[in-house]
C-alpha positions in Angstrom: -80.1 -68.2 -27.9 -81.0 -65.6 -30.6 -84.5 -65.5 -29.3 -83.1 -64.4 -25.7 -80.7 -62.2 -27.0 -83.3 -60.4 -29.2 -86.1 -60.2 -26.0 -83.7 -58.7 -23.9 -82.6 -56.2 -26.2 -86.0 -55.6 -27.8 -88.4 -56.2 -25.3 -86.4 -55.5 -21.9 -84.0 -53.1 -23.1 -86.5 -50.3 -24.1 -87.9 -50.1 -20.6 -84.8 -50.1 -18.9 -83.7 -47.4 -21.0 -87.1 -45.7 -20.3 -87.0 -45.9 -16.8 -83.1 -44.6 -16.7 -84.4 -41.6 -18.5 -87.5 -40.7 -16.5 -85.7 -41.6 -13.1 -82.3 -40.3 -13.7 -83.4 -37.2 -15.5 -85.5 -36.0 -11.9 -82.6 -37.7 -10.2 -80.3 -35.1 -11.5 -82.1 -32.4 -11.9 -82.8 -32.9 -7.8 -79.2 -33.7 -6.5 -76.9 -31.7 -8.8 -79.0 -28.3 -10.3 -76.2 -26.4 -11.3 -75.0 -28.9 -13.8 -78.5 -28.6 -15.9 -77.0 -26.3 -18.6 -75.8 -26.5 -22.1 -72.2 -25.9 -21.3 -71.7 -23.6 -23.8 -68.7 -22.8 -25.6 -70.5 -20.0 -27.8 -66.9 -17.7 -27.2 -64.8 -19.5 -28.9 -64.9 -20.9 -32.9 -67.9 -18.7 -33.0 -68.7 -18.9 -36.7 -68.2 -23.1 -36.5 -70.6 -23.0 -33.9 -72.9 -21.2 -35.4 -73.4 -22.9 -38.5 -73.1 -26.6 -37.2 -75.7 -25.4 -34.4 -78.1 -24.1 -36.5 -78.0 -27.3 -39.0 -78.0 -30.0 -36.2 -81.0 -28.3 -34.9 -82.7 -28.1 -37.2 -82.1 -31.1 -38.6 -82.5 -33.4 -35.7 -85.5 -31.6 -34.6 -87.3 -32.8 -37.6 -86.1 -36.0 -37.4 -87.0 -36.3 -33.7 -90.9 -34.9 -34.3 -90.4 -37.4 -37.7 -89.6 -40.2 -35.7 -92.0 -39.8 -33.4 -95.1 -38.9 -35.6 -94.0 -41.7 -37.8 -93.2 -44.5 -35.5 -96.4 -44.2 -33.0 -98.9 -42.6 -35.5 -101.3 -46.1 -35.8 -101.8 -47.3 -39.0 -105.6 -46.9 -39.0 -105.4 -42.8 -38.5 -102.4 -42.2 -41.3 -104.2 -44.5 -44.0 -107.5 -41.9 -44.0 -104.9 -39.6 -45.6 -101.8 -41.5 -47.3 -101.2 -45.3 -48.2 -98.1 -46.9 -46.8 -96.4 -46.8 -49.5 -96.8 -43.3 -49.9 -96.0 -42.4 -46.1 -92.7 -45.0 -46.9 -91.4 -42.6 -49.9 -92.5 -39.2 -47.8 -90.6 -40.5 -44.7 -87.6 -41.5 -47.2 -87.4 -38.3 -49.1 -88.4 -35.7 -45.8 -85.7 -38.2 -43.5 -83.5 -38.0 -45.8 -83.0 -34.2 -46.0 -83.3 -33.5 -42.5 -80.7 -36.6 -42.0 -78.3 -34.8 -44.4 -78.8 -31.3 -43.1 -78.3 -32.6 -39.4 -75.4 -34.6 -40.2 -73.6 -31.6 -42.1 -74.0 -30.0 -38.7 -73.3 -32.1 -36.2 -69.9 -32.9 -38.1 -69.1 -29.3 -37.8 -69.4 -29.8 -34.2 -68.0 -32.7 -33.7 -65.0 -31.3 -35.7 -65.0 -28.5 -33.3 -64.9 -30.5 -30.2 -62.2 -32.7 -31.3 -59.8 -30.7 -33.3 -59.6 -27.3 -31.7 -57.3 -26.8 -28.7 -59.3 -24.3 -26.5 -62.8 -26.4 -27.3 -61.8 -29.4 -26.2 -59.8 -28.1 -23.2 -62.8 -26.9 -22.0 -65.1 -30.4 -22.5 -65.8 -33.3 -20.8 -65.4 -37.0 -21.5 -69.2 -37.2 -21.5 -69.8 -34.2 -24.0 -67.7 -36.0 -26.7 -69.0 -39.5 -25.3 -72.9 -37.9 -26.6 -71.5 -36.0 -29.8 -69.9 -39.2 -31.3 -72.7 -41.3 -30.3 -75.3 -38.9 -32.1 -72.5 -38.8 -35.2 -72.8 -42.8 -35.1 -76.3 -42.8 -34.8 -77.2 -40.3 -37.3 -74.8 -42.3 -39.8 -76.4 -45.3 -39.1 -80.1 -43.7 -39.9 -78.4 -42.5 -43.5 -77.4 -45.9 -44.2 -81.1 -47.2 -43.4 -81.5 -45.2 -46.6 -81.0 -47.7 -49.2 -82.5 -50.5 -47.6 -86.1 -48.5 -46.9 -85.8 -47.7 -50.7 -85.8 -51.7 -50.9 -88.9 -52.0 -49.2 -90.9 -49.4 -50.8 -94.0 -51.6 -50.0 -93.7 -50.0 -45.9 -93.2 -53.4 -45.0 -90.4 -52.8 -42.9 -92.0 -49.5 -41.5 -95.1 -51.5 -40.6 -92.9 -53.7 -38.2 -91.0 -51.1 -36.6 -94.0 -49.0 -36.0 -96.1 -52.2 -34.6 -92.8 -52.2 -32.2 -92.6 -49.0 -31.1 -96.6 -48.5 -30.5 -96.4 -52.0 -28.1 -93.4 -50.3 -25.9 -95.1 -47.1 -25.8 -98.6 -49.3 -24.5 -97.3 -51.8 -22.5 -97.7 -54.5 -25.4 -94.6 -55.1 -26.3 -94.9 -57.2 -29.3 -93.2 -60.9 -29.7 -89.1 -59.5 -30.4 -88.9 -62.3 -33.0 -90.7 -60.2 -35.8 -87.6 -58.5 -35.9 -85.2 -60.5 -36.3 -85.9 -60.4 -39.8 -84.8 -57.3 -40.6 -81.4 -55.6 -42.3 -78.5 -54.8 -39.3 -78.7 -51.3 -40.0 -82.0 -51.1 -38.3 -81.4 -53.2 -35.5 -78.0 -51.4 -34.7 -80.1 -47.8 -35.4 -82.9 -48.7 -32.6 -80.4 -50.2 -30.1 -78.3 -47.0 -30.0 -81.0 -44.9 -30.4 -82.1 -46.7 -26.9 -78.7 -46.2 -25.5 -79.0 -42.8 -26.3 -81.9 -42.5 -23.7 -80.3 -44.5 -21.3 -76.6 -42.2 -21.4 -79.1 -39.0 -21.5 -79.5 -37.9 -17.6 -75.7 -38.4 -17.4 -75.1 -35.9 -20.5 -75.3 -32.1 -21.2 -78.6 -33.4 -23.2 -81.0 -32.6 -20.1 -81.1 -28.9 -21.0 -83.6 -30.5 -23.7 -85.8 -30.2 -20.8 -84.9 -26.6 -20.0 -86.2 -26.1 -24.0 -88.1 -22.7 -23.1 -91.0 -23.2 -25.4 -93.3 -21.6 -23.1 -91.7 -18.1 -24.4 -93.6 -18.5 -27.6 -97.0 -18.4 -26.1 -96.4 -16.1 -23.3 -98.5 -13.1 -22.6 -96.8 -11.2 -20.5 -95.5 -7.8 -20.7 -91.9 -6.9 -21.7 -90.5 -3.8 -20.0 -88.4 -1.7 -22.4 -86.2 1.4 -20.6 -83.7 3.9 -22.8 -81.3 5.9 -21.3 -82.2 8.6 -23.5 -84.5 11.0 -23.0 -87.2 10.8 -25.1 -89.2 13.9 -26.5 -92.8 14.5 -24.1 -92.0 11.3 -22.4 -90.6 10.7 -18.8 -87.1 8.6 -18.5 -89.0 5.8 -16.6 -89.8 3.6 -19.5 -91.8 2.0 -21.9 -94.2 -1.1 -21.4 -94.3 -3.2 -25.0 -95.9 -6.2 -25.7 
């Protein structure tokens, strides 16, 4: 039975939660446009907002480019420059103070959401549904702590990487190298499925929306004053 149970969550889990994203995600996006947005609350508990904004995104986008760099990085490539001992410690030490910085953060939000009158009036079920569920699941990293400092060998990191490079191939390894490892970890990779599968439903598609085209754009930017200005016509001023 604990066999099954670890399959289905560990082998057949990640691509139903895969396919919910993908799917749903376009699914959405096609059928209900005007809800793609952030839902911002910006007006009100400005100064909460912006501090707990800042930190959680910061935070959790180094953990996510962490995550992902770490996890499906092969061992082959990252061993020409680090051992896997060393990569264990830098991921400890670098995951650790992105993990404290976004948590700081996304408590001041979570605070926010919950506690002030005119915030929460103005949520949904789901926004505080995918704001607790981050909370947990950023707790449950922090707690992974102690235990990775117990395997300082990369042991551990060697099995969960092996795991996530067979989803991401197709090659799913066998789900019973897992089952020896600490609940923390288990708990932390089945939310952190969940949390793909609740995404299309959540104010989390605006990830999508993430306009980092701007930064490489090459386009003109039209400045215009009002005023004025001395030998130069009213009509404008063309800036990089």
């Amino acid at each position: 039975m604990r066999d099954y149970i670890f399959h289905v969550l560990f082998v057949w889990y990640p691509y139903f939660c895969i396919t919910a994203f993908m799917i749903g995600s376009l699914i959405r996006f096609d059928r209900d446009p005007y809800s793609w947005r952030a839902s911002s609350s910006q007006i009100l508990r400005k100064r909460q907002l912006f501090w707990g904004s800042n930190l959680f995104h910061i935070g959790i986008l180094f953990l996510m480019v962490g995550h992902t760099v770490g996890l499906l990085t092969p061992t082959s490539v990252y061993k020409l420059f680090v051992t896997v001992e060393q990569k264990q410690i830098i991921a400890i030490a670098a995951g650790g103070i992105a993990g404290i910085i976004c948590f700081v953060g996304l408590s001041m939000l979570l605070h926010r959401r919950l506690f002030d009158a005119r915030v929460r009036a103005t949520s949904t079920t789901m926004d505080i549904v995918i704001l607790s569920l981050l909370w947990l699941q950023l707790c449950l990293g922090l707690v992974t702590l102690p235990f990775s400092l117990g395997h300082r060998d990369g042991s551990v990191m060697l099995i969960l990487s092996h795991w996530a490079q067979g989803i991401v191939t197709l090659q799913p390894v066998d789900a019973k190298t897992l089952q020896g490892l600490d609940w923390p970890y288990l708990t932390h990779l089945v939310l952190g499925m969940t949390l793909f599968l609740v995404f299309p439903f959540s104010r989390l598609v605006h990830i999508w929306s993430a306009p980092v085209w701007y930064l490489g754009r090459r386009g003109y930017q039209v400045v215009r004053t009002r005023k004025p200005l001395g030998g130069a016509s009213a009509r404008g001023i063309a800036a990089e």
